[in-house]
C-alpha positions in Angstrom: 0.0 0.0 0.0 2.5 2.2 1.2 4.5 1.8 -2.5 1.2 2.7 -4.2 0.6 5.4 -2.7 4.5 6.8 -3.4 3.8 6.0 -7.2 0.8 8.3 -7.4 2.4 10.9 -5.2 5.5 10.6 -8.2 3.1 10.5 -11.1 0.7 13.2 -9.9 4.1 16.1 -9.1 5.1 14.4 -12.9 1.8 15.8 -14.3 1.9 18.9 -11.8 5.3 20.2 -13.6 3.9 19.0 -16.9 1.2 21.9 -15.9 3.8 23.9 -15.1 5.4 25.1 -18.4 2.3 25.8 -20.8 0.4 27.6 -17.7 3.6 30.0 -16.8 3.7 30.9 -20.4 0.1 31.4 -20.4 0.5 33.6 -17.3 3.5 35.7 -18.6 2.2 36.1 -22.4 -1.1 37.9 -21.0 0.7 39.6 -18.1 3.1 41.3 -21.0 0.5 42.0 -23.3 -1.1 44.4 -20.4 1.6 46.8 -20.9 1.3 49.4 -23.8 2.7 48.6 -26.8 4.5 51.3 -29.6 3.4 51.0 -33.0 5.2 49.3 -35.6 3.4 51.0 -38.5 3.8 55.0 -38.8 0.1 56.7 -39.5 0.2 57.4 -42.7 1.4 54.7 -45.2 2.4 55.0 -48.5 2.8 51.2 -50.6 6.3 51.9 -52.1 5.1 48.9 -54.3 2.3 47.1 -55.4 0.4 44.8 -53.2 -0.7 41.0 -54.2 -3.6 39.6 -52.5 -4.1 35.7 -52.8 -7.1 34.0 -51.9 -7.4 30.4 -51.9 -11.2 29.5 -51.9 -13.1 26.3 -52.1 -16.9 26.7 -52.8 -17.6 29.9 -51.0 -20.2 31.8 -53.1 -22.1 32.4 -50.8 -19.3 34.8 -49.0 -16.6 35.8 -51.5 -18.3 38.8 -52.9 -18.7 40.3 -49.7 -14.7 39.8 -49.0 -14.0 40.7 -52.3 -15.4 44.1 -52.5 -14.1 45.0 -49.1 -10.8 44.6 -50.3 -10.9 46.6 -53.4 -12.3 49.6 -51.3 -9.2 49.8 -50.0 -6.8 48.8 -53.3 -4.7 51.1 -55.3 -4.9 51.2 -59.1 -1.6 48.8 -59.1 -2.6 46.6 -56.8 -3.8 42.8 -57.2 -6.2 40.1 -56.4 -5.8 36.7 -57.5 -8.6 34.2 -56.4 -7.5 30.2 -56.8 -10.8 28.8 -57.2 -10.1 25.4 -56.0 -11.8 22.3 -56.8 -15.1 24.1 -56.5 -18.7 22.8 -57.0 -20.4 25.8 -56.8 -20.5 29.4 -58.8 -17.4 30.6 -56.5 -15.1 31.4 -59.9 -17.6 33.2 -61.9 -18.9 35.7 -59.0 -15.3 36.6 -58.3 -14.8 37.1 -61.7 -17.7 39.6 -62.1 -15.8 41.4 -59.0 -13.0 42.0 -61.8 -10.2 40.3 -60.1 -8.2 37.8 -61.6 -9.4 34.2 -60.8 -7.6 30.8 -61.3 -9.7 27.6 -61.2 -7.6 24.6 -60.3 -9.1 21.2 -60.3 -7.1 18.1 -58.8 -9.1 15.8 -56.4 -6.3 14.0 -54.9 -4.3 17.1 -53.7 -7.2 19.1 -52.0 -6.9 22.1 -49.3 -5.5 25.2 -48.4 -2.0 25.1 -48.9 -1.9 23.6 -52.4 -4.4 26.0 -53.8 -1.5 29.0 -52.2 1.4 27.3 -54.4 -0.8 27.3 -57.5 -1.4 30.6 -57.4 1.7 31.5 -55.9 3.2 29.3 -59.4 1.3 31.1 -61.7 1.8 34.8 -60.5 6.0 34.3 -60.4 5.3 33.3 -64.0 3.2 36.9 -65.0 3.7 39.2 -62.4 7.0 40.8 -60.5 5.9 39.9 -56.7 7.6 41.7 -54.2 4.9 41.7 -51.4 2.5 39.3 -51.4 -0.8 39.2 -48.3 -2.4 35.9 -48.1 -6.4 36.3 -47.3 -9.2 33.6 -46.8 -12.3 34.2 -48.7 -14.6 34.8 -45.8 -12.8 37.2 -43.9 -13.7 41.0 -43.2 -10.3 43.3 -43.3 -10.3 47.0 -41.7 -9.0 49.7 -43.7 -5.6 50.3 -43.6 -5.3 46.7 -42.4 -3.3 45.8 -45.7 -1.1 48.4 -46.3 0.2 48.2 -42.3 1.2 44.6 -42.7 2.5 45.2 -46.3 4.8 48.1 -45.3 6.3 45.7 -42.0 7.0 42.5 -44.0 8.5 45.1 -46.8 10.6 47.2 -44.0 11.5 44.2 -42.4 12.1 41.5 -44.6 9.9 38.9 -42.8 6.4 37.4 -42.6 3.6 39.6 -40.9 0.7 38.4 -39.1 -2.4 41.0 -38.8 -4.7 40.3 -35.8 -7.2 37.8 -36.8 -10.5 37.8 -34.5 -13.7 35.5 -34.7 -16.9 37.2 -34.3 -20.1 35.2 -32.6 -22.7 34.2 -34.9 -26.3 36.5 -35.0 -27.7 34.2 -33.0 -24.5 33.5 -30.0 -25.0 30.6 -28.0 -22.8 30.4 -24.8 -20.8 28.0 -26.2 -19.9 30.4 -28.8 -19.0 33.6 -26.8 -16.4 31.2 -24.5 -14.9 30.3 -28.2 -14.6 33.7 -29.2 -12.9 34.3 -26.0 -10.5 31.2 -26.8 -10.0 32.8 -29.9 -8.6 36.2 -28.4 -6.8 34.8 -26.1 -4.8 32.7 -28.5 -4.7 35.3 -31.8 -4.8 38.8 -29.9 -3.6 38.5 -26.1 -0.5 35.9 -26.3 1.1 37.0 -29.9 1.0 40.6 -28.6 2.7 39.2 -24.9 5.5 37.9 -27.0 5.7 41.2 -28.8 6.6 43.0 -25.7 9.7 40.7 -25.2 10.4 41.1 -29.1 9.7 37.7 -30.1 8.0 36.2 -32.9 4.9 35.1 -33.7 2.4 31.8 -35.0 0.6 32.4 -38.2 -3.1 32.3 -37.2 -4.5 32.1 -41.2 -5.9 35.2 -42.8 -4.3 38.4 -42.9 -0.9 37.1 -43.7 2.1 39.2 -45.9 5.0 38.1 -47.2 8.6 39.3 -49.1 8.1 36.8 -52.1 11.5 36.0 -51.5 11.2 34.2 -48.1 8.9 32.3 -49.0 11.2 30.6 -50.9 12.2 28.8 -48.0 9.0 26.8 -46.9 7.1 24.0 -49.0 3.3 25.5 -49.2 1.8 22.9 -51.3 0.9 20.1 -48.5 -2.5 18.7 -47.1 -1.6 19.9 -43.5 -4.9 20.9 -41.6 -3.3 23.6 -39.8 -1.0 24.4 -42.9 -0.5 28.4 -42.0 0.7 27.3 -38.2 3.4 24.6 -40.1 3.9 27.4 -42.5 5.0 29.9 -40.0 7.1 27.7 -38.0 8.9 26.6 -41.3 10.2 30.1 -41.9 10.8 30.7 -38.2 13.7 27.5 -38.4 14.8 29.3 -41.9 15.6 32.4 -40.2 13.0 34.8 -40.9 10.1 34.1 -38.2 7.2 36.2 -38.6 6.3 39.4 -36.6 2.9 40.6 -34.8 1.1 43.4 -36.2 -2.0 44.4 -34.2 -2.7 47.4 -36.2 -4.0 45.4 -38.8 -7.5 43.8 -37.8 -8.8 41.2 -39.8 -12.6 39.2 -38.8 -14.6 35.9 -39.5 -17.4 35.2 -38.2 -17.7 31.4 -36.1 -20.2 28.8 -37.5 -24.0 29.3 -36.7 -24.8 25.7 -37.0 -23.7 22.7 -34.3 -22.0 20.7 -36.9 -20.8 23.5 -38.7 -18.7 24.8 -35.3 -17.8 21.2 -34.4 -16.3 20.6 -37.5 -14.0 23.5 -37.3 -13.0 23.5 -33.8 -11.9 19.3 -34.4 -9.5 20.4 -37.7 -8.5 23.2 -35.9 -7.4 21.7 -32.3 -6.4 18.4 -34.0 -3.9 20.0 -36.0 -2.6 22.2 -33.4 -1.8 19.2 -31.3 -0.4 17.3 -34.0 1.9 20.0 -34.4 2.8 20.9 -30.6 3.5 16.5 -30.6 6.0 16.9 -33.5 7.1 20.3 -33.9 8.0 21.3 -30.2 11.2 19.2 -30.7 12.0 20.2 -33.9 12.4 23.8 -32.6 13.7 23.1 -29.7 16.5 21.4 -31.2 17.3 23.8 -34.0 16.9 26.7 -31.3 20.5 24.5 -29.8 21.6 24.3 -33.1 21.4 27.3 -34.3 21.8 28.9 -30.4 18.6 31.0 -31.5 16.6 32.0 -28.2 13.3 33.2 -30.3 12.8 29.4 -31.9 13.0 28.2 -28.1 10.0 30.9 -27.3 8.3 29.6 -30.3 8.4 26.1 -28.5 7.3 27.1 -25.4 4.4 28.8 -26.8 3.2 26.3 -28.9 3.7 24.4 -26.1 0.3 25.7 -25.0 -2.7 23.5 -25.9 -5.6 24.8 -26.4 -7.6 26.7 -23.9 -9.6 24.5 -22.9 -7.8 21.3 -22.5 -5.5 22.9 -20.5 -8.2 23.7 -18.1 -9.3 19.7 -18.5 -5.8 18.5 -17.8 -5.6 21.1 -15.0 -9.4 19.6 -13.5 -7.8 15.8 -13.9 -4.8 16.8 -12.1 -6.1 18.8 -9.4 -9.2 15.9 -8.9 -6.0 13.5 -8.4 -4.5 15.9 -5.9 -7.2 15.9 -3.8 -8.4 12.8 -3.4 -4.2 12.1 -2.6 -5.0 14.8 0.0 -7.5 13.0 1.6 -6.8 9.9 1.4 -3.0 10.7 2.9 -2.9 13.8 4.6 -0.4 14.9 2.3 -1.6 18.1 0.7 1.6 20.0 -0.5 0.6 19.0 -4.5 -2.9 19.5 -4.5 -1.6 23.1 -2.8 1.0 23.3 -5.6 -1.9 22.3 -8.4 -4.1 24.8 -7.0 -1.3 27.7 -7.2 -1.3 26.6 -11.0 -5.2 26.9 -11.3 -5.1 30.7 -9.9 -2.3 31.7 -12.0 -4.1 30.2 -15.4 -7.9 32.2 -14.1 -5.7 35.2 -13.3 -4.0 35.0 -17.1 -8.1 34.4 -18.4 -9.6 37.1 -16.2 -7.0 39.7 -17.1 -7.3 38.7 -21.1 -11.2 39.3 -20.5 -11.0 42.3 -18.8 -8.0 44.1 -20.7 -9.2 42.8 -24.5 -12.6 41.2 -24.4 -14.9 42.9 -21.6 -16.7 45.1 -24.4 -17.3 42.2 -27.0 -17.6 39.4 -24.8 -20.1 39.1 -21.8 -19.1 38.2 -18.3 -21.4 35.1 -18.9 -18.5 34.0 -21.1 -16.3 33.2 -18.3 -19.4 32.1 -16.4 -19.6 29.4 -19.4 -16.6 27.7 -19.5 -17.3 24.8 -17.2 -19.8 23.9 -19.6 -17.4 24.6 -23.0 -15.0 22.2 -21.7 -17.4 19.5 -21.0 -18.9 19.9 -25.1 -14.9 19.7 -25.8 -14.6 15.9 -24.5 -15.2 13.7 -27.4 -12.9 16.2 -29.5 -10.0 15.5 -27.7 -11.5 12.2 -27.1 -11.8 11.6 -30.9 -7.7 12.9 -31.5 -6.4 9.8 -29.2 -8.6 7.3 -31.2 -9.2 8.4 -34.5 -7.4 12.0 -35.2 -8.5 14.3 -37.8 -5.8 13.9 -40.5 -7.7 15.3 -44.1 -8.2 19.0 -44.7 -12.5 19.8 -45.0 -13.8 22.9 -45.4 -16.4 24.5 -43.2 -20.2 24.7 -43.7 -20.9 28.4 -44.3 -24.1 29.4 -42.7 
């Protein structure tokens, strides 16, 4: 009995400084981004060259419109958009096409998604046009003016990749479900990218609202089936020496699925690929950040180090549950004490995030909600240990 109990005591401190790393970056990434931050971009900008929007889009004529004329609003006379309509099903190519941009159609049924629609346009514009700036968008996103020309000017001035702030919205109709993902959402794309920013580090790529200097991305392979292909993407260039910078100047929005299956769907690709990636990725970085004796890879790994939001709060419930009962059962309560440190820390981070970004968009029944948004997360993070999602699928549009 007495061995027994020493093995969970050994097992549960294993799992209470497994906490440890993800919640401390947590804690110090929102505690930073507290602090005021100077601009990056000056007031006024002027494009010293033409900018190239690509949009990748797979049946989305119900939205693309919409995205497309909010872009041109905001377009010089020498600037671009390309549209790769790919492996489409619907009138997606021929409404973009009455928008007057150019549009591609690509059609190949074994190599479907995101990234290889971006290296078939990427192909065919190094083939007609000089690219010296290019800004990735998805086709049902909103961008704020002056959004384009901020990140434009910083990946131009800088020479690296430039990642705008990308927000989700809650649907007409917001369930609480949906105001706690929103909040996930800031937390991850607004709150921790601009914590790094205070220390000068680098950034993840998040997915729309992306520039580039054509030349780095020279350096990465884009056209691959990855579900999360913009986070692989970004952490690709980081290990080739240009990792890409935070601008929250530039403020692009979706809008989270209406329907149940519709949100379901996105949240599994989304949180399945961003584990895969942590799994095989945090090594990777960690090793070149030795080789290459490059502190800002190592940040990199400690922040995708983070799960998401809300299995971190489930792992932090299992550990804590397991703490307790080791209290009670022994008298022994120095982990459970230790566990519960971690919990305040991680509600601190949450709370101030809310409060500092999200307390004018987002109710206080959000936080009031999460309890119940991690137990609807189960069978996702159930489904990844047993059958993970490994094929890029598009999104139901409401």
């Amino acid at each position: 009995m007495a061995f027994m109990t020493l093995c969970i005591h050994i097992t549960l401190w294993i799992l209470a400084i497994a906490l440890t790393i993800p919640i401390m970056v947590l804690f110090v990434e929102c505690c930073a981004a507290l602090f005021p931050k100077r601009s990056q971009t000056p007031a006024n900008i002027e494009s010293s060259s033409p900018i190239t929007i690509l949009i990748p889009a797979h049946d989305e004529a119900s939205g693309i419109q919409a995205t497309l004329e909010n872009l041109k609003l905001q377009l010089s006379a020498t600037d671009r958009i390309v549209v790769v309509a790919d492996n489409c099903q619907d009138d997606t190519a021929e409404i973009a096409r009455q928008t007057g941009v150019i549009v591609l159609e690509r059609n190949d049924t074994e190599q479907r998604g995101k990234g290889y629609a971006l290296d078939y346009g990427l192909h065919w514009l190094d083939e007609n046009y000089p690219i010296e700036t290019i800004v990735m968008m998805d086709a049902d996103c909103r961008v704020e003016v002056g959004s384009l020309q901020a990140i434009a000017h910083v990946s131009a001035t800088k020479h690296r990749p430039v990642q705008a702030l990308y927000l989700m919205e809650t649907p007409s109709q917001p369930g609480p479900k949906d105001a706690v993902s929103a909040l996930a959402f800031l937390v991850k794309n607004w709150v921790r990218p601009l914590g790094l920013a205070q220390f000068g580090l680098p950034c993840l790529l998040t997915g729309t609202g992306m520039a580039f200097p054509r030349s780095v991305l020279n350096t990465a392979q884009l056209a691959s089936g990855n579900i999360v292909e913009d986070m692989q993407l970004g952490l690709d260039l980081a290990i080739a020496g240009t990792p890409p910078l935070f601008c929250p100047e530039a403020r692009v929005t979706g809008v989270l699925p209406q329907q149940e299956g519709a949100a379901k769907s996105q949240r599994t690709r989304w949180e399945h690929g961003h584990l895969k990636t942590l799994l095989t990725q945090v090594p990777l970085l960690l090793s070149a950040a030795i080789r290459q004796r490059r502190f800002d890879l190592a940040a990199l790994a400690l922040d995708l180090s983070v799960p998401p939001l809300s299995l971190l709060v489930m792992l932090w419930l299992a550990t804590m549950t397991g703490t307790l009962g080791l209290g009670l059962w022994t008298a022994q309560w120095t982990v459970a004490l230790f566990v519960g440190g971690l919990g305040a820390l991680m509600l601190m981070a949450i709370v101030a995030a809310w409060v500092k970004f999200g307390r004018t968009q987002l109710p206080i029944q959000a936080l009031l909600a999460i309890p119940f948004y991690v137990l609807w997360k189960i069978p996702l993070y159930f489904k990844f240990l047993v059958r993970p999602e490994k094929k890029w699928v598009r999104t139901e549009r409401d």
